[in-house]
C-alpha positions in Angstrom: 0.0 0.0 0.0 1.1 3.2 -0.9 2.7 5.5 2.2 0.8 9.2 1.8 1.6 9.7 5.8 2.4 13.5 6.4 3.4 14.1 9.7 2.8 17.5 11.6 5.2 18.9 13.7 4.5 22.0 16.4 6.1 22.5 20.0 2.9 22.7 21.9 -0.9 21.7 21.1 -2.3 25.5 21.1 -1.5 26.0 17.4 -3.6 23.5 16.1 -5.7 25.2 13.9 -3.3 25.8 11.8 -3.3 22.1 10.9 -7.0 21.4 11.6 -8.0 24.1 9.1 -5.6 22.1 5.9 -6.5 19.0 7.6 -9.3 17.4 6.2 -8.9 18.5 2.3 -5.8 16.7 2.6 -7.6 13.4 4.2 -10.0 14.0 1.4 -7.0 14.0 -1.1 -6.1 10.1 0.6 -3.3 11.5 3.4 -3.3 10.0 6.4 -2.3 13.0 9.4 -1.1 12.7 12.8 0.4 16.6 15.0 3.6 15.5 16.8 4.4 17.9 19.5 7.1 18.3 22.4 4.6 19.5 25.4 6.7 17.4 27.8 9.6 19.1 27.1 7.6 22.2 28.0 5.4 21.1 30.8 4.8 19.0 33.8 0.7 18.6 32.3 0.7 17.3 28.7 -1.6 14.4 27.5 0.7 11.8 25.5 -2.2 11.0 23.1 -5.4 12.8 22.4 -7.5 13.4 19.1 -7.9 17.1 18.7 -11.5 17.5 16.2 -10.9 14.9 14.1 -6.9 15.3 14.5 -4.7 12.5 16.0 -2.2 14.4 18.0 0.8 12.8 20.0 3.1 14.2 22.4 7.2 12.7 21.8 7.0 11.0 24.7 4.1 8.5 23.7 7.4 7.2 21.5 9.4 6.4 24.6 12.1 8.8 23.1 13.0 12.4 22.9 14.7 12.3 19.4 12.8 13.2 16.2 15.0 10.8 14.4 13.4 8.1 15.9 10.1 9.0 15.4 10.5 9.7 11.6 11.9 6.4 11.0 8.6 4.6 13.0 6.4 6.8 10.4 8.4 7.4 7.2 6.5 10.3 5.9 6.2 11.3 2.8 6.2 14.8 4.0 6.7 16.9 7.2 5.0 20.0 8.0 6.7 22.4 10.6 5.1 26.0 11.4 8.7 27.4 12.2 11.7 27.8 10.4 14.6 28.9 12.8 14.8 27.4 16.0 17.3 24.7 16.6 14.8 21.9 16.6 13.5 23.1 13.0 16.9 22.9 11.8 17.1 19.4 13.0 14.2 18.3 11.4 15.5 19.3 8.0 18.5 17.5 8.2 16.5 14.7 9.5 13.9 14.9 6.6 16.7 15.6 3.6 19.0 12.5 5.2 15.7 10.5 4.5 14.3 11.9 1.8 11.1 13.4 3.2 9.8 16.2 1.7 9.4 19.2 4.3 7.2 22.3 4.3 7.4 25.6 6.2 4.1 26.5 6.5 3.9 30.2 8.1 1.3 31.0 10.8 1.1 34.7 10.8 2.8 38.2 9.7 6.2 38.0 10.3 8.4 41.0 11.2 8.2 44.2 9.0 11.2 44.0 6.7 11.2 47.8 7.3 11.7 47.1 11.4 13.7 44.1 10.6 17.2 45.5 11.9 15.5 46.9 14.8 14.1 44.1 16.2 17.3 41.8 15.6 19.1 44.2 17.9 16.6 44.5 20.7 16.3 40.4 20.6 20.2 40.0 20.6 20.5 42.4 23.5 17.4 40.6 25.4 18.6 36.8 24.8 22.8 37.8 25.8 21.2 39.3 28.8 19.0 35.9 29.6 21.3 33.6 28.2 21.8 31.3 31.7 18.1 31.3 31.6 18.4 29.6 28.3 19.3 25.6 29.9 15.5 24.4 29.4 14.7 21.1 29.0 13.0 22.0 25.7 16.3 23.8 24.7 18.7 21.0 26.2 16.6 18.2 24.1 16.8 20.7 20.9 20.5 20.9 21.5 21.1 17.0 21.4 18.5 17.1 18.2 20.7 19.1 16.7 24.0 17.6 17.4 22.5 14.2 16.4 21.3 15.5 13.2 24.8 17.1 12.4 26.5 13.8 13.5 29.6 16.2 14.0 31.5 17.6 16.6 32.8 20.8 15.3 29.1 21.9 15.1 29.2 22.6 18.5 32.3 25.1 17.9 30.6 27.0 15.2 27.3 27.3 16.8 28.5 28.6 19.9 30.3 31.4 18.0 26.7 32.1 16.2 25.0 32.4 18.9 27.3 34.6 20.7 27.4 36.9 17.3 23.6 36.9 16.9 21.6 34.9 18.6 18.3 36.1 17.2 19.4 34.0 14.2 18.9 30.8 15.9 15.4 31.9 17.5 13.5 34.2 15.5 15.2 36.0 12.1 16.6 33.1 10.4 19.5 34.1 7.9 19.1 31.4 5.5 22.0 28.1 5.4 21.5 24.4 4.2 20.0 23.9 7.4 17.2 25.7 6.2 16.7 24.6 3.0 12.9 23.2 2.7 11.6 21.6 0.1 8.9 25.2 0.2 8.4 27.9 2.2 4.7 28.9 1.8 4.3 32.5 3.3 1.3 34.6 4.0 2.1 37.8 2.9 4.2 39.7 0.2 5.6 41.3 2.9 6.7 37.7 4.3 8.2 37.0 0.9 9.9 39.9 0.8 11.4 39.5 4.1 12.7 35.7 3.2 14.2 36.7 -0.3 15.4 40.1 0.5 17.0 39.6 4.3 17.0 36.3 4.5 18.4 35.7 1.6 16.2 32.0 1.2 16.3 30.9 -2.9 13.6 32.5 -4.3 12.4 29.0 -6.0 11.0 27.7 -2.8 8.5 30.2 -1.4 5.5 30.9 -2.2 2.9 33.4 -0.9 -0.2 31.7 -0.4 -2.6 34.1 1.4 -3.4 33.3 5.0 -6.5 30.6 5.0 -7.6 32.5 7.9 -9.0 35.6 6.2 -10.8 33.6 4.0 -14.1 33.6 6.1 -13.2 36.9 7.0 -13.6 38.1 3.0 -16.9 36.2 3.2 -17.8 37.3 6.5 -21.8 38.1 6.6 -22.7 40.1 9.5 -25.1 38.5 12.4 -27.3 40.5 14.4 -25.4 42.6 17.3 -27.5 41.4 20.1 -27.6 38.0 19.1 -23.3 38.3 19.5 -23.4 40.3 22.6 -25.7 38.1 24.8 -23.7 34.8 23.8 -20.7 36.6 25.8 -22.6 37.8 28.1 -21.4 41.3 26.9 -24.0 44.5 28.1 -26.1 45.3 25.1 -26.4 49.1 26.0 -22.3 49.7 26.8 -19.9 50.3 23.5 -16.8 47.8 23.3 -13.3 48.0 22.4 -11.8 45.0 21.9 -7.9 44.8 22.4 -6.4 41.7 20.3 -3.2 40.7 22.7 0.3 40.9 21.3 1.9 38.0 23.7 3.9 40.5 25.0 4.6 39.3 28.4 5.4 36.0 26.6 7.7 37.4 24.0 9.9 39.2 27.0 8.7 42.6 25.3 7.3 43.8 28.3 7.3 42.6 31.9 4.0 41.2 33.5 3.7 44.1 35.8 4.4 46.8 33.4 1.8 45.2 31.0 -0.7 44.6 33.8 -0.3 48.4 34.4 -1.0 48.9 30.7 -3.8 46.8 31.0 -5.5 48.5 33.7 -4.5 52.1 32.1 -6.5 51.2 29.2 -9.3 50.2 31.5 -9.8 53.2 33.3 -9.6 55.5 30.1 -12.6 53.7 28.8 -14.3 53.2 31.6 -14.4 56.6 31.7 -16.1 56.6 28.4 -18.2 54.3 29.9 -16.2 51.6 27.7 -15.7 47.8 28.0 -12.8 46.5 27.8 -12.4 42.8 25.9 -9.3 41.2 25.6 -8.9 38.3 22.7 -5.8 36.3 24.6 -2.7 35.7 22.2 -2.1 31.8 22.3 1.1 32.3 24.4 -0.8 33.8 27.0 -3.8 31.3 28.0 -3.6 30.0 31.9 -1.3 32.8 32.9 -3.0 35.9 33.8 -6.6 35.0 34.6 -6.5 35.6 38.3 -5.4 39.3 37.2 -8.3 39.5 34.7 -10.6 38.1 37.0 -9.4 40.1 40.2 -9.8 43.5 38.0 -13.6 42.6 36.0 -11.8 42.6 32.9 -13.5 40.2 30.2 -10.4 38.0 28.2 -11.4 35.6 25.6 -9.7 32.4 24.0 -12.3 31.5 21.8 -14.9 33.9 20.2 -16.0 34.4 16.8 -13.4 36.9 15.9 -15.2 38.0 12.5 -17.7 39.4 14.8 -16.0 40.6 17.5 -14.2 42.8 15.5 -17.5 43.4 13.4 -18.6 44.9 16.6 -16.3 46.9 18.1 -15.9 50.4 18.2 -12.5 49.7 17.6 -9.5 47.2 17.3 -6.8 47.9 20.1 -3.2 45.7 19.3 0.8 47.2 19.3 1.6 45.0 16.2 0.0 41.7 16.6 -0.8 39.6 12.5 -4.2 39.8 13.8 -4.9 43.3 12.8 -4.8 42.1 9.4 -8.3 40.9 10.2 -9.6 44.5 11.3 -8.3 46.0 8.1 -9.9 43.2 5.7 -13.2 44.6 7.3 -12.4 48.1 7.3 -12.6 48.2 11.4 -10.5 51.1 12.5 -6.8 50.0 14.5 -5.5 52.2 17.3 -2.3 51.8 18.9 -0.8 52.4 22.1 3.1 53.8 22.0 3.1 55.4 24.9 4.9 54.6 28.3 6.1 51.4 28.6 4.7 50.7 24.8 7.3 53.0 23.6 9.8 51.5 21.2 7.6 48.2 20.7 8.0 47.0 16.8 5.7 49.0 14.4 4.7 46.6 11.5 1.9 48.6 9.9 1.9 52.0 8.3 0.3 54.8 10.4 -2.1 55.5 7.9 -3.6 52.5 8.4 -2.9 52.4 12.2 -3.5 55.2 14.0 -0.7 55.2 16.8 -0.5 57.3 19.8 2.6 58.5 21.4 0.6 60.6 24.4 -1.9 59.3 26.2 -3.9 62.4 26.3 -4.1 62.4 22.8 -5.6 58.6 22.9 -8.1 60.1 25.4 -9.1 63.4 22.9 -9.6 60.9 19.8 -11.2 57.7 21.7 -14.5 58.5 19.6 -12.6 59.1 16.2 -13.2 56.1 14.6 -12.9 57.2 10.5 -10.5 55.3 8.2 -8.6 55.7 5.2 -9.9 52.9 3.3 -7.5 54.2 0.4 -4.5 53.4 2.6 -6.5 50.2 4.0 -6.7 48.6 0.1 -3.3 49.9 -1.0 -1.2 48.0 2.1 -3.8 44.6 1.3 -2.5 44.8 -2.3 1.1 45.6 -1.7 1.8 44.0 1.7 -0.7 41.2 2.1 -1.4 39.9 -1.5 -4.8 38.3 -2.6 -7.3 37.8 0.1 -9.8 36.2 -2.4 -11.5 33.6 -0.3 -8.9 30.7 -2.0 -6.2 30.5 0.4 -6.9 27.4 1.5 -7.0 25.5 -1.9 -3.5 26.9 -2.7 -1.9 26.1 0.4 -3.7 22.1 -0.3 -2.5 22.4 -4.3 1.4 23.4 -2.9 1.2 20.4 -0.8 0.2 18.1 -3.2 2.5 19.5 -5.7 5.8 19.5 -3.4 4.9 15.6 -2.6 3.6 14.2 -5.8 
């Protein structure tokens, strides 16, 4: 019988979607799936096997073994799927795959950094991880390590990627100068702006990538509008108070800001529009579910995993993020964007033009324009066109069709 295994590869189980969404066209197409992930190596609570929708999912350790090696050779894939391109254990798993002639895929989950801020945000990330390098032993980062040596099957790696990560470190964590170890069979991007980044800094082979459109604005394109009420009272949101809803950047998580210097954002933003008489909604960045809800609950602030997003934002009176991919969402439906920049939001990464963010360096000037709501939808179709690419609805099938391809 004919092997059409692909194999899924993410570090923990909160990313799923990004799988689940591509997942049944390709069962449809005769694929058999199955989501690998390292939660063990992140966490004392992980379940070793678990079907996620209809998704088999499997931590490392239901294989008895902490080396991707070994659990490529108990599968033989045709392909691998991986949603990041950079960290050690990526690396590995493209040696890995090209050793065994497995076809590999980068498949991007979001906007990646502005190749305008690119420089920027390399040399606030090299200064942050030489500062926190001894917090750096891990387990997840020690089991990466002996991934990596494995894959290399040399010693002398160990010399050269200790002077790498002492010259830049952000390399080997999030702004991947492309070498061998790298080299995918495709890179399938989001966003011109994504393709940009990879050809132009990056310096990956322009043959391999491939802007596909993120499959997540699909239903926003088609989004048709349900009643207000019939959203608000299925969140148990007052019917009679405006909202704001602020999509969260992961900062905390991403050692941008500290937890109390975001919590003190947090509440800042609360009291300016409760004085508008406001709510506040926060839609939690994946990063951040389980770790601030005793602060959220202690302060009457309603956070969100899960909501129907196309509505929420349909809803607002405005989006509130610093520079999170989601406010490619609020643009697609015209929403208007504000941005926090000042106090400790000073100097965070600005990765969309401010004419189609509005960004505000002085709170009092937040405060004068809270009910300002206009856009420039101008500005809002020019940066889809030139920074996001199609947003037709057909993401999906051409993210399936470069699959196929790449395998077949």
């Amino acid at each position: 019988m004919e092997n059409k295994r692909i194999l899924y590869f993410d570090y923990w189980t909160k990313g799923y979607r990004n799988f689940t969404r591509i997942d049944k066209k390709l069962k449809e197409s005769g694929y058999n799936t199955l989501l690998v992930h390292i939660d063990s190596w992140l966490s004392k609570e992980f379940e070793p096997e678990q079907f996620i929708e209809d998704l088999l999912v499997r931590d490392i350790s239901f294989y008895q073994t902490n080396r991707i090696s070994k659990v490529l050779d108990i599968h033989k894939p045709v392909c691998v799927i991986i949603l990041n391109l950079s960290f050690l254990l990526d690396r590995s798993f493209v040696i890995e795959c090209r050793r065994r002639d497995i076809k590999i895929i980068y498949l991007s989950h979001g906007m990646l950094t502005s190749v305008d801020e690119l420089e920027n945000a390399k040399k606030d990330q090299d200064k942050y991880l030489r500062k926190t390098v001894r917090k750096k032993f891990s387990k997840k980062n020690w089991y990466s390590l002996l991934n990596y040596f494995e894959a290399h099957r040399s010693i002398m790696v160990g010399y050269r990627l200790l002077v790498n990560l002492i010259k830049s470190p952000s390399e080997y964590t999030i702004f991947p100068r492309f070498t061998e170890e790298l080299l995918v069979d495709k890179a399938l991007v989001y966003f011109i702006n994504d393709y940009d980044l990879l050809i132009k800094k990056y310096k990956f082979p322009e043959d391999i990538v491939r802007v596909v459109g993120n499959p997540e604005l699909d239903s926003f394109f088609n989004y048709d509008a349900n009643p207000r009420s019939k959203f608000l009272n299925s969140f148990n949101i007052k019917l009679d108070q405006e909202y704001v809803m602020y999509m969260e950047d992961g900062l905390v998580q991403c050692n941008l800001l500290s937890e109390a210097d975001w919590y003190k954002f947090i509440l800042d933003i609360k009291q300016i529009l409760s004085d508008k008489n406001i709510q506040l909604i926060i839609k939690l960045h994946p990063r951040s579910v389980g770790l601030h809800d005793n602060f959220f609950q202690d302060n009457g602030i309603l956070f969100y995993v899960d909501l129907p997003i196309e509505e929420a934002i349909y809803h607002s009176k405005f989006v509130l993020s610093h520079f999170s991919s989601t406010i490619v969402y609020a643009i697609i439906m015209g929403k208007c964007i504000k941005s926090p920049r000042w106090g400790m939001s000073k100097g965070l990464l600005i990765n969309y033009p401010e004419d189609v963010v509005s960004y505000y360096n002085k709170k009092e000037d937040f405060i004068r324009d809270i009910d300002d709501v206009s856009v420039n939808l101008d500005s809002y179709h020019k940066f889809l066109q030139e920074s996001i690419g199609a947003v037709d609805g057909n993401s999906l099938d051409r993210i399936i069709s470069e699959i196929d391809s790449t395998i077949k």
